[in-house]
N, C-alpha and C positions, 0 to 999 in steps of 0.2 A: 620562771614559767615560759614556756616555750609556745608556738604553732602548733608545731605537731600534737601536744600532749592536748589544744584546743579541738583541735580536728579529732584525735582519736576518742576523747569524751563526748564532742557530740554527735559522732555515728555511731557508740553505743549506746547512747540515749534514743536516736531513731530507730534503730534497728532491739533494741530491748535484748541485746544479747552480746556478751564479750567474743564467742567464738564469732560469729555469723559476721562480728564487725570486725574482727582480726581477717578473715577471711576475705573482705572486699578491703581492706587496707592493706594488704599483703605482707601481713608481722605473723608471729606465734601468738598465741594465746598470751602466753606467760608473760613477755615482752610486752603485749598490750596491758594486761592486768597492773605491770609495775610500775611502766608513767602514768597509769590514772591512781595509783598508790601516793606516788610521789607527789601529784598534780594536789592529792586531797593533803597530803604533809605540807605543801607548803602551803594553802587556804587551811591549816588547823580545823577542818571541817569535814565528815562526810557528806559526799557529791551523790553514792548511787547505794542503793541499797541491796544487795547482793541474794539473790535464792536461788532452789533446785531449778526454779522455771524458768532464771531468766534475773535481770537488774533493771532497775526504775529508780528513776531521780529521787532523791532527796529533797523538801522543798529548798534547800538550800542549793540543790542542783537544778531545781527547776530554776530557779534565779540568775545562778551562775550561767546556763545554758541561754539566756538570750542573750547575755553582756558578751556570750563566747561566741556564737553564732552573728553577731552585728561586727566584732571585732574580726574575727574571719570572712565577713565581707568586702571590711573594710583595706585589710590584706590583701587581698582578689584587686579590690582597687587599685591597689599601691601595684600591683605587678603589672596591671594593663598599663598603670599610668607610665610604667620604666619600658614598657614595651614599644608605647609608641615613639619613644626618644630613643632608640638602642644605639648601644655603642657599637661602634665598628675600627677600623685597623689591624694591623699586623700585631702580632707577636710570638718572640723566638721563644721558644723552653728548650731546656737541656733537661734529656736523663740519662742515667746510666744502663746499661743495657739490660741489669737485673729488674730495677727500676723503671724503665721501659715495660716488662714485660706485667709487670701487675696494674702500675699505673696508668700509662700512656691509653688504652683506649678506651676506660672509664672516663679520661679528663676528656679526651675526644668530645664522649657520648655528652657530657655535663657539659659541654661548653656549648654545642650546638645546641642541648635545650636552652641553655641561658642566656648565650651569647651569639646566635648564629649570625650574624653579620661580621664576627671579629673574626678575622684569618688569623687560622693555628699555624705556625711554624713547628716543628719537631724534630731536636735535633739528638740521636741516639749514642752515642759517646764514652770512653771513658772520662771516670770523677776531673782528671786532673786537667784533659784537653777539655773538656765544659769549664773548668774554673778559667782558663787561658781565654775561652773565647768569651766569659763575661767582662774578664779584664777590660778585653777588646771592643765590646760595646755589642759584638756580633751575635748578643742573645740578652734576652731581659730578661729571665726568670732560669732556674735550675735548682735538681735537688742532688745537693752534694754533701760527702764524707765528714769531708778535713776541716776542722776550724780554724785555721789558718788565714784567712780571708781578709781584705784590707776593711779598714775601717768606714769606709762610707759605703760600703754596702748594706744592705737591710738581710739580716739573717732570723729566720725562724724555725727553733727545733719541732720538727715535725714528730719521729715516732724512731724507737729505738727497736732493730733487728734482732734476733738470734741466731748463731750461724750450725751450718750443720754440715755433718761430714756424709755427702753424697757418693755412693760406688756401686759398682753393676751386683748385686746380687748371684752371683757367680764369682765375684771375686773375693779370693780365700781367704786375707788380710782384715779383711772389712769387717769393723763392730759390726755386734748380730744385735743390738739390747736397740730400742729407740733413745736413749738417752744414751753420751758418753763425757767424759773427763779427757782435757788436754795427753793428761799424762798416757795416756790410753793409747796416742796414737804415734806414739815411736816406734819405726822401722814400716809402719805404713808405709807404701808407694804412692804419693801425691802430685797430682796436676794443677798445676798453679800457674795464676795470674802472675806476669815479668815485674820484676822489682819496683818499676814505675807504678801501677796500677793500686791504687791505695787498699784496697782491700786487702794485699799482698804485703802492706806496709804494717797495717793492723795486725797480720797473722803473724810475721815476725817478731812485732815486739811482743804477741802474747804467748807465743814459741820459749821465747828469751827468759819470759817471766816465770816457765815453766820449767827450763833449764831443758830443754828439747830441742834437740837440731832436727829439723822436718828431713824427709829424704824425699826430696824433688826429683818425678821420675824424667816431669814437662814441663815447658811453662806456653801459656794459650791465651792471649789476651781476648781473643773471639769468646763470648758465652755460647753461639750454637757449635763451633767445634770444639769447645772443652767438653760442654756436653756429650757429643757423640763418642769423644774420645773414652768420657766411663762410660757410656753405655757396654762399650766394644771392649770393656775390662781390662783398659790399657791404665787405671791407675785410677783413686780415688780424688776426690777435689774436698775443699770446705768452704762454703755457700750461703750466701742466706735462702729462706724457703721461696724466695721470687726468683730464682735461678728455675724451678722446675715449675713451674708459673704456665708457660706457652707449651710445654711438652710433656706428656701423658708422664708419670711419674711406675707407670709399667716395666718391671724389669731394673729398677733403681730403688736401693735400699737407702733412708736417711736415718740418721743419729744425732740430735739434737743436740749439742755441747754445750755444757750445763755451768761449767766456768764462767764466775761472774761476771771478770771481767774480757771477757771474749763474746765481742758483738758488733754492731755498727750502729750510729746512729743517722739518721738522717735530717738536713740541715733542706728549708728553703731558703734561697739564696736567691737576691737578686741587687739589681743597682740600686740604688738609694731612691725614696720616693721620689726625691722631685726630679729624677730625670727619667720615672715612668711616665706612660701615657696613661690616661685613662680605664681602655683596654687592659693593659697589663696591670696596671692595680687590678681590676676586676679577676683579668685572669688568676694572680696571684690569690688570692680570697678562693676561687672553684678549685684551685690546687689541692690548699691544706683543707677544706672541703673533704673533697673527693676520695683524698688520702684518708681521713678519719673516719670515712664512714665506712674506707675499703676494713680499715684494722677492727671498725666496731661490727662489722657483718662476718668475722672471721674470714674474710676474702684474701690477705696479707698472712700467707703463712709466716709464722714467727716473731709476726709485728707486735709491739704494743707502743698504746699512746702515752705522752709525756705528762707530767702533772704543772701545766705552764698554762 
């Protein structure tokens, strides 16, 4: 049982109406309908009674609805009462710059409602120099590739990518279908992240597994000039869908590659508890937040979340 699904049953119970209360909670209908579904699955009870005019409690809802209502006050408490102690301090996050561009100013936005006394650091990066500078101590938090990673850090699998083969729609080469198959893109002209850059490291080995030698026309470690570079139909790339995130996906044809094992996962990563600060536990918790609700609002093209 959740908050949300308290709150969303008792403004339908005020408002006597499932749209009228989706509509001042800002969900779909449907969306609303299924956590008061759920909400009555797990109380094994009906909550509201359902007609053409409209829904009205149950006396079982009439009951439930004051225990819900008293415990949603008591909520409201609990946040004033963390409010007026708020945490404050620095802290560093790393992301990568694909990652940057879906993440980075939702956690912004989420942390200043939650958190605004803690200064955000943001440090935009490739996978590998973010792993280096956690090494280093010079960042407490980051969401990274590679699992690789030494043992005293705290690692959590956040959500696992699709990637896709991004090229100017003008460009002759380029799958026409929205889905494609590795094998599919031999003798494509591809612009590609340099050896180092893990993404680059991914596509090779799933190249290898497909017995395909890619034909690299480029390589571009920048995301906004690899970008420009398909735009300008100098070569296709393979991406995940938060690559075209910050910029109108106008004039960019994508193909989903539908190979199982060709994808990314993403890792939060940071130092070991106990040599976070308080701040940065917090922040770490608005992270994979932030991130889960981007992939549960369809916000994270290609995202999905892990079953962890």
């Amino acid at each position: 049982m959740e908050l949300r699904q308290l709150r969303y049953f008792v403004k339908v119970c005020e408002l006597r109406s499932m749209g009228r209360a989706a509509v001042e909670l800002g969900v779909v209908t449907s969306a609303l309908s299924q956590q008061i579904s759920r909400l009555e699955g797990e109380l094994s009870t009906r909550l509201l009674q359902r007609a053409s005019t409209g829904v009205t409690p149950t006396d079982a809802g009439v009951a439930f609805l004051q225990q819900a209502q008293l415990t949603l006050r008591h909520a409201d408490e609990a946040v004033r009462a963390a409010q007026q102690a708020r945490l404050s301090g620095h802290v560093s996050v790393g992301l990568a710059p694909t990652t940057a561009s879906v993440l980075g100013l939702p956690l912004m936005l989420a942390m200043r409602a939650r958190y605004p006394d803690v200064r955000l650091h943001l440090v935009e990066s490739l996978s590998g120099n973010l792993a280096s500078m956690l090494q280093a101590r010079q960042l407490d938090l980051a969401v990274l590739f590679e699992t690789t990673t030494p043992r005293r850090w705290s690692i959590e699998p956040l959500l696992d990518e699709k990637l896709f083969v991004l090229a100017a729609t003008d460009l002759a080469q380029r799958p026409t279908g929205v889905k494609v198959r590795l094998a599919q893109l031999a003798g494509l002209p591809l612009i590609m992240p340099s050896a180092d850059h893990g993404l680059r490291a991914t596509l090779t080995t799933a190249f290898a597994r497909a017995h395909i030698v890619p034909h690299v026309v480029a390589e571009i470690d920048g995301l906004a000039l690899l970008m420009d570079a398909v735009r300008a139909g100098l070569g296709a790339t393979i991406q995940p869908g938060a690559a075209i995130a910050r910029q109108p996906a106008e004039g960019v044809h994508s193909s989903q590659i539908t190979d199982a094992h060709v994808g990314r996962r993403n890792l939060l990563v940071s130092l070991s508890d106990d040599e976070l600060s308080p701040a940065a536990l917090a922040t770490r918790v608005v992270m994979a937040d932030t991130a889960r609700t981007l992939v549960r609002e369809g916000r994270w093209l290609g995202a999905s979340l892990l079953d962890n």
